[in-house]
ChimeraX commands (.cxc) that place a marker at each C-alpha (Angstrom):
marker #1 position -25.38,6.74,-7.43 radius 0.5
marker #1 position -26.85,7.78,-4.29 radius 0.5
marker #1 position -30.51,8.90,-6.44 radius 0.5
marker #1 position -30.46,5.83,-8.12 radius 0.5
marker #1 position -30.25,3.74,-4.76 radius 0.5
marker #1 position -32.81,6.34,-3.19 radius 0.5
marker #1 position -35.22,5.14,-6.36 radius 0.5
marker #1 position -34.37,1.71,-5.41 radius 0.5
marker #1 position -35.41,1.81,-2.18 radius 0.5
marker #1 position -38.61,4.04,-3.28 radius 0.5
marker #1 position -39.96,1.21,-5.28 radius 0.5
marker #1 position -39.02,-1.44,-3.05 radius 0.5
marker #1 position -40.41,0.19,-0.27 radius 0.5
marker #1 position -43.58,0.91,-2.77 radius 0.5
marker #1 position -43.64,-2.85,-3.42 radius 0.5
marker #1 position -43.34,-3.82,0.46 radius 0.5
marker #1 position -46.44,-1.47,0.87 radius 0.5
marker #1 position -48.83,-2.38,-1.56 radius 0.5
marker #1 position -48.03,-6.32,-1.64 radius 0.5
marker #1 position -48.07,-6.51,-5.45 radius 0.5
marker #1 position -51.85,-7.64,-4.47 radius 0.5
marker #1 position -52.77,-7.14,-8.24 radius 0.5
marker #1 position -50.13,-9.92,-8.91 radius 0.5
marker #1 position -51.89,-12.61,-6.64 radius 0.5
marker #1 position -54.96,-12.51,-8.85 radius 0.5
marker #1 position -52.51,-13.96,-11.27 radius 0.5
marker #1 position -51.29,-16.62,-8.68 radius 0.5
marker #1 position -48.13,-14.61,-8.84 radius 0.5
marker #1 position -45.91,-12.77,-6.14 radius 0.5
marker #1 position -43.00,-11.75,-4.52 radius 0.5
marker #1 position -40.60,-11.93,-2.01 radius 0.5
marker #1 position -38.31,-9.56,-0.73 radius 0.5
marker #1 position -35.32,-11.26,0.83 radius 0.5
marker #1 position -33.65,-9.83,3.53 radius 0.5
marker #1 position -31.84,-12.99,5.46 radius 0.5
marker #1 position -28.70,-14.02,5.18 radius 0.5
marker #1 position -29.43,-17.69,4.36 radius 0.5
marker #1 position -29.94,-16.52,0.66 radius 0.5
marker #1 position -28.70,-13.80,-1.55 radius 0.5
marker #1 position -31.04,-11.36,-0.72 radius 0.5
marker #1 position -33.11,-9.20,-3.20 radius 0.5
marker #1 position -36.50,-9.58,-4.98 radius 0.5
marker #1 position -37.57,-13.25,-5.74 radius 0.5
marker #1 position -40.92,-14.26,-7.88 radius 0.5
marker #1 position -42.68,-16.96,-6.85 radius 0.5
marker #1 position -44.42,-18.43,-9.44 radius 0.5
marker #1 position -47.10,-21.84,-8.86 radius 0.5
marker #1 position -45.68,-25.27,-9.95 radius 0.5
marker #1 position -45.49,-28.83,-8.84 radius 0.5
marker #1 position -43.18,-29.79,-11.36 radius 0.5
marker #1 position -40.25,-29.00,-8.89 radius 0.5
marker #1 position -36.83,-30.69,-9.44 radius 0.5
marker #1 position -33.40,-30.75,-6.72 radius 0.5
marker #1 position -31.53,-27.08,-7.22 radius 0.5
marker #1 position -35.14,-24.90,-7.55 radius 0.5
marker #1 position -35.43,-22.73,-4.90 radius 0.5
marker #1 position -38.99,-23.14,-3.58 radius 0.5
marker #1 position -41.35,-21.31,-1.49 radius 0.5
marker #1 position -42.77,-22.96,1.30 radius 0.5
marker #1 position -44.99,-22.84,4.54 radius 0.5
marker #1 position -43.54,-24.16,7.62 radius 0.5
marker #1 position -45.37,-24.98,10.94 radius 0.5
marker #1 position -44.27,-26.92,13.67 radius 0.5
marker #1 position -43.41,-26.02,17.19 radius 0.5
marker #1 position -39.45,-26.28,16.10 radius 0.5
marker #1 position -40.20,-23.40,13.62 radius 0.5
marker #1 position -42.29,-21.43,16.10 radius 0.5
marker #1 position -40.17,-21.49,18.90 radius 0.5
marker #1 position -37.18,-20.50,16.82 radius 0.5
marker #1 position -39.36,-17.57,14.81 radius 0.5
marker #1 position -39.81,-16.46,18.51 radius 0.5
marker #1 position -35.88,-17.11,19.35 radius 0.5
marker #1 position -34.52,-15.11,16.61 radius 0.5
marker #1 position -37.82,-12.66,16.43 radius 0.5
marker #1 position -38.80,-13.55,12.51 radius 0.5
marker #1 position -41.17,-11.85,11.22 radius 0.5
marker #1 position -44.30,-13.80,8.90 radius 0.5
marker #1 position -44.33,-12.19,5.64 radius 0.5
marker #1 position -48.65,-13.48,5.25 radius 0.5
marker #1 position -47.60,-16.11,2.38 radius 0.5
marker #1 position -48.94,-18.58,5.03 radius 0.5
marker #1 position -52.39,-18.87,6.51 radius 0.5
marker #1 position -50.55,-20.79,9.40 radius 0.5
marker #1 position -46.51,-21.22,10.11 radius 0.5
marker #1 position -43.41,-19.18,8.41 radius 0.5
marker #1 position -42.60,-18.78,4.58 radius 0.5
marker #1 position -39.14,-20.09,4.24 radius 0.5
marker #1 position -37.73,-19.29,0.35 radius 0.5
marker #1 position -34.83,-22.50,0.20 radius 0.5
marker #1 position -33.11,-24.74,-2.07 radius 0.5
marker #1 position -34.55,-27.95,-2.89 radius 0.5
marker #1 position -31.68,-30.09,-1.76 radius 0.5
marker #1 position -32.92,-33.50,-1.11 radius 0.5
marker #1 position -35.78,-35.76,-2.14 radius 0.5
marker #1 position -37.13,-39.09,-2.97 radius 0.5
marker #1 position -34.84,-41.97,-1.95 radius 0.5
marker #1 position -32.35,-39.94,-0.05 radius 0.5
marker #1 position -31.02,-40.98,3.06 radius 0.5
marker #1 position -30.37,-38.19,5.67 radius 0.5
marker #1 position -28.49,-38.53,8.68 radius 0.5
marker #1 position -27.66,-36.01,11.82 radius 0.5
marker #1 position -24.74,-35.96,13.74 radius 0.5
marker #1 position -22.75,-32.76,15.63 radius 0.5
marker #1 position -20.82,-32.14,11.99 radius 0.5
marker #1 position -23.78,-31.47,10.47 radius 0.5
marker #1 position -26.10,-33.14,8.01 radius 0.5
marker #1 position -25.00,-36.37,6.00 radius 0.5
marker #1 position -26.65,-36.76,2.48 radius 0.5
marker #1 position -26.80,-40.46,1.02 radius 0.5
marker #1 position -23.50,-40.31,2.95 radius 0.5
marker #1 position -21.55,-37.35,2.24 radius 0.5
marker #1 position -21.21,-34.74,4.70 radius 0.5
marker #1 position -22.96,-31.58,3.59 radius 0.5
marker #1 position -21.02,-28.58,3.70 radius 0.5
marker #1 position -22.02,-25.69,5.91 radius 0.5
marker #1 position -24.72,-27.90,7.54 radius 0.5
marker #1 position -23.09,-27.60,11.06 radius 0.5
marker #1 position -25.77,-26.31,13.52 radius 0.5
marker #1 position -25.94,-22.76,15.09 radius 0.5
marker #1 position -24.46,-22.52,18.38 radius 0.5
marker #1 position -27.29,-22.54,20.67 radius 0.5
marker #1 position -29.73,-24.69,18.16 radius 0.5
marker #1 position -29.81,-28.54,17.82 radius 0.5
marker #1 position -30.64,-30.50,14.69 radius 0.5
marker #1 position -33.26,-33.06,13.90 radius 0.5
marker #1 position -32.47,-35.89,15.12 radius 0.5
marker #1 position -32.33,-38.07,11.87 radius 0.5
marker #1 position -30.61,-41.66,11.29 radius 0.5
marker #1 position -30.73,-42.62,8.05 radius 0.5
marker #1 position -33.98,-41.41,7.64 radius 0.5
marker #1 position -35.28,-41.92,3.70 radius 0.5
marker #1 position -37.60,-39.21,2.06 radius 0.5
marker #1 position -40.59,-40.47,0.88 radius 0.5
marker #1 position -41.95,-39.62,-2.53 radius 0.5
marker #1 position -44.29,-37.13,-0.75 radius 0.5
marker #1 position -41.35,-34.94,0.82 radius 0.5
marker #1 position -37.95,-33.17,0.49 radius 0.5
marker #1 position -35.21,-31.44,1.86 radius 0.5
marker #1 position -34.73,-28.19,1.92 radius 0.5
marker #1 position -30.91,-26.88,2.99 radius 0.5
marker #1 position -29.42,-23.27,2.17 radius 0.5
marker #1 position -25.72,-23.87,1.82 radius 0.5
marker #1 position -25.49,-20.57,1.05 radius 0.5
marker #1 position -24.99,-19.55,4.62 radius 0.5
marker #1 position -23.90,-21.14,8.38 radius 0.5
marker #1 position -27.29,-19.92,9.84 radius 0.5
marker #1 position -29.74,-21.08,7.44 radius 0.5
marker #1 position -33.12,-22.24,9.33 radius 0.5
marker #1 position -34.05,-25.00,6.84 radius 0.5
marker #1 position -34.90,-28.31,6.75 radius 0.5
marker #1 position -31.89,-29.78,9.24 radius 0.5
marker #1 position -33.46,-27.92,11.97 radius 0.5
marker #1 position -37.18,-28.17,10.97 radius 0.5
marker #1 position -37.08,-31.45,8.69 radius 0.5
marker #1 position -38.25,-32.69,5.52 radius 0.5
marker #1 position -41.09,-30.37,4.08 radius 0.5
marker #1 position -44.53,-32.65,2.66 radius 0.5
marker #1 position -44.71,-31.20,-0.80 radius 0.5
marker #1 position -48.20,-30.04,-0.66 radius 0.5
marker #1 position -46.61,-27.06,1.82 radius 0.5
marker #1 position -44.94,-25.63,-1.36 radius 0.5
marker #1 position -46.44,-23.09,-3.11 radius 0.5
marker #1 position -44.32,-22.37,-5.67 radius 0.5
marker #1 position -40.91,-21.79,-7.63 radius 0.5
marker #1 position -38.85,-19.01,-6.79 radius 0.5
marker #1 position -36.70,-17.18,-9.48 radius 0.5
marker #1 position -34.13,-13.97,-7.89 radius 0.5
marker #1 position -35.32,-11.04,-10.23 radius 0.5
marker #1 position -32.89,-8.12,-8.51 radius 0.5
marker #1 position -29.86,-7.00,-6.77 radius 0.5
marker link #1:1,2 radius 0.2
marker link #1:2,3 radius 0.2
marker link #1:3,4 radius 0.2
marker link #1:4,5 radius 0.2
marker link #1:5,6 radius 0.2
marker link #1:6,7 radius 0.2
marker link #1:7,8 radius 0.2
marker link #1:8,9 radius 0.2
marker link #1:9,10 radius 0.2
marker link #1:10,11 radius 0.2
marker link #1:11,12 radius 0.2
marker link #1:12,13 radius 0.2
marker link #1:13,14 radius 0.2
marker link #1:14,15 radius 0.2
marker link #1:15,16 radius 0.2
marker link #1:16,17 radius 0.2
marker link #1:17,18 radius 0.2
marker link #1:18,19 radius 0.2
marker link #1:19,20 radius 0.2
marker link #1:20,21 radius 0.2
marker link #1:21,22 radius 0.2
marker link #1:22,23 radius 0.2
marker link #1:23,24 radius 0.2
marker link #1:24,25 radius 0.2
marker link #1:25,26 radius 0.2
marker link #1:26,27 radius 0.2
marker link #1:27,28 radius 0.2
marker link #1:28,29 radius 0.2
marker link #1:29,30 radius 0.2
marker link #1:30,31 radius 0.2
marker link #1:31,32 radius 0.2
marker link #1:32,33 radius 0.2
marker link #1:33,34 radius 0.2
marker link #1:34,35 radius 0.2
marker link #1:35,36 radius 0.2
marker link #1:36,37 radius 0.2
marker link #1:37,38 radius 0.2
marker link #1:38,39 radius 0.2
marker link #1:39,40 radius 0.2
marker link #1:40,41 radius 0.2
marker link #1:41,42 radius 0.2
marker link #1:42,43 radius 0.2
marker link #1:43,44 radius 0.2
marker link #1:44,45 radius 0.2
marker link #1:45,46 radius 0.2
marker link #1:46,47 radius 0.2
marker link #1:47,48 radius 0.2
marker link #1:48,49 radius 0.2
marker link #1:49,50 radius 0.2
marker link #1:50,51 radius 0.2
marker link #1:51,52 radius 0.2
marker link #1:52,53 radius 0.2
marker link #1:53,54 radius 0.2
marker link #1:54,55 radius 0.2
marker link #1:55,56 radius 0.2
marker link #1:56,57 radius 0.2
marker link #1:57,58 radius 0.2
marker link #1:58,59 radius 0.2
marker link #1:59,60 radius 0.2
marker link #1:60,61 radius 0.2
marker link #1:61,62 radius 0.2
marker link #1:62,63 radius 0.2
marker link #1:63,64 radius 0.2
marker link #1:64,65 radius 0.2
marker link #1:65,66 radius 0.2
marker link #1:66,67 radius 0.2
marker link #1:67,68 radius 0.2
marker link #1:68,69 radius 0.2
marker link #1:69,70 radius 0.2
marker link #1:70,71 radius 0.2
marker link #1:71,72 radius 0.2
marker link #1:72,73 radius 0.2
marker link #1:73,74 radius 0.2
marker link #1:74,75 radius 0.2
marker link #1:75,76 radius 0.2
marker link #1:76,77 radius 0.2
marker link #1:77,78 radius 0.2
marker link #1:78,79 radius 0.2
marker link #1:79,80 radius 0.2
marker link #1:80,81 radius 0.2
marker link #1:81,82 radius 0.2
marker link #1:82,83 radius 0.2
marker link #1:83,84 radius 0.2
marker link #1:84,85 radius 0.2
marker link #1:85,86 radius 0.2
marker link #1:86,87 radius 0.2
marker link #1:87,88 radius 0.2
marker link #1:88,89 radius 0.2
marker link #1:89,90 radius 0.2
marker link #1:90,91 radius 0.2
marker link #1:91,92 radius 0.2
marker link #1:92,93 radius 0.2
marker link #1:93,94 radius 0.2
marker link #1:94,95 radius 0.2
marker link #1:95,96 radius 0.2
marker link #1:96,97 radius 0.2
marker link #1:97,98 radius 0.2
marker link #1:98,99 radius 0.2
marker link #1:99,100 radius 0.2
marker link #1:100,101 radius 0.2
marker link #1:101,102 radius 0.2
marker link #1:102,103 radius 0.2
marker link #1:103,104 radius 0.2
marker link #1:104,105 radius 0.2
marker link #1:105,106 radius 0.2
marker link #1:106,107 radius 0.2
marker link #1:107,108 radius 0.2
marker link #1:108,109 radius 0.2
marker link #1:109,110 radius 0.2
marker link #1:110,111 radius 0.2
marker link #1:111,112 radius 0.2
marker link #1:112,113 radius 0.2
marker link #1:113,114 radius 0.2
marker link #1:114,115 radius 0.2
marker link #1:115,116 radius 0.2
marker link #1:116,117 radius 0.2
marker link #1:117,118 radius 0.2
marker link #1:118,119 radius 0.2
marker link #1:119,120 radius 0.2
marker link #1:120,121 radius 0.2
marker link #1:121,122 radius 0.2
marker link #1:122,123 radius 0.2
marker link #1:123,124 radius 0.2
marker link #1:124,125 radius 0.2
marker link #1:125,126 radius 0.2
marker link #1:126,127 radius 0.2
marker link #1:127,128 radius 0.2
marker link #1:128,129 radius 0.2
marker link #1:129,130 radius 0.2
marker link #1:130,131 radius 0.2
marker link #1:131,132 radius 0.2
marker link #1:132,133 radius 0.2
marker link #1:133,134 radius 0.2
marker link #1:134,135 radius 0.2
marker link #1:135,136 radius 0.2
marker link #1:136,137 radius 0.2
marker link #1:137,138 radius 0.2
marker link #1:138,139 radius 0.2
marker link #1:139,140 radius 0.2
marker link #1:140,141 radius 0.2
marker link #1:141,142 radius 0.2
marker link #1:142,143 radius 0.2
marker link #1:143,144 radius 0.2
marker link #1:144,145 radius 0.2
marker link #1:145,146 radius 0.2
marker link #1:146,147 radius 0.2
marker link #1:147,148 radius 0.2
marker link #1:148,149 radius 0.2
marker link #1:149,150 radius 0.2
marker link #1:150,151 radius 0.2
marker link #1:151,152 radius 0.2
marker link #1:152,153 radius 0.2
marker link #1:153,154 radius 0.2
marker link #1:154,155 radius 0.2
marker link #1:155,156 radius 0.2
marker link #1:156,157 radius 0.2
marker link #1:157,158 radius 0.2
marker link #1:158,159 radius 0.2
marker link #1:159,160 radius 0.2
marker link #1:160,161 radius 0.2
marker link #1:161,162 radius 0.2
marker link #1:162,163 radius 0.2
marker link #1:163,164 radius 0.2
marker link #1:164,165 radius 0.2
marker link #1:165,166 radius 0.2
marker link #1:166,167 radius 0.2
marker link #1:167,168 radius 0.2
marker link #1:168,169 radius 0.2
marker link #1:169,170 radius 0.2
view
């Protein structure tokens, strides 16, 4: 067991170094998960707009909400984005949803979401019954309390995705 996790960590730590650059010729990559806010492993991102609610998506984030928390919390940019953070999330919410923001948490075409309470110490957006457009959506990791997704950053304009994400290990 222990030289089969020692070969694990070989090749991740093979993968980490070299980037899989070869793969981005392709318009592939991949991204090695280490947060809590999603199981954590190797995900490949692959390029499509043809993104539905449930894909987890890769996406570049930049506003001073995301900075200031990446400085908080001491995040570290993987280089997916030319500016702002790659956050790998669920598609939760899109077109025609109404979001709402109160101290329980996020409320979703009125139903509270679970595990959308904020972290102590961080506020939500402020949103009342705010409706996505056709040219957004929400992203929301109920996979964990302490998620930084789209209830503390907001909705995410579509053209900042850059692609699908599909968990290939652990």
């Amino acid at each position: 067991m222990k030289k089969l996790r020692k070969l694990v960590f070989i090749f991740i730590s093979l993968v980490m170094v070299l980037d899989l650059s070869f793969l981005y010729f392709f318009n592939l990559g991949l991204i090695f998960n280490i947060s809590t806010s999603m199981p954590r492993g190797l995900y490949f991102i692959f390029p499509s707009k043809n993104i539905k609610r449930g894909d987890i998506v890769a996406a570049c984030v930049d506003n001073e909400i995301i900075r200031r928390i990446v400085s908080k919390y001491n995040i570290h940019e993987r280089g997916y984005c030319k500016n702002g953070l790659a956050v790998l999330k669920p598609y939760f919410a899109g077109e025609g949803d109404v979001i709402s923001t109160n101290s329980s948490g996020v409320i979703i075409n009125s139903h509270l979401t679970p595990h959308s309470k904020a972290i102590v110490g961080e506020k939500l957006i402020n949103y009342d019954h705010f409706i996505i457009n056709k040219n957004n959506i929400f992203l929301f990791s109920n996979y964990s309390d302490v998620s930084i997704d789209s209830r503390y950053f907001g909705a995410v304009s579509r053209s900042f995705i850059f692609g699908k994400a599909i968990r290939v290990s652990f």
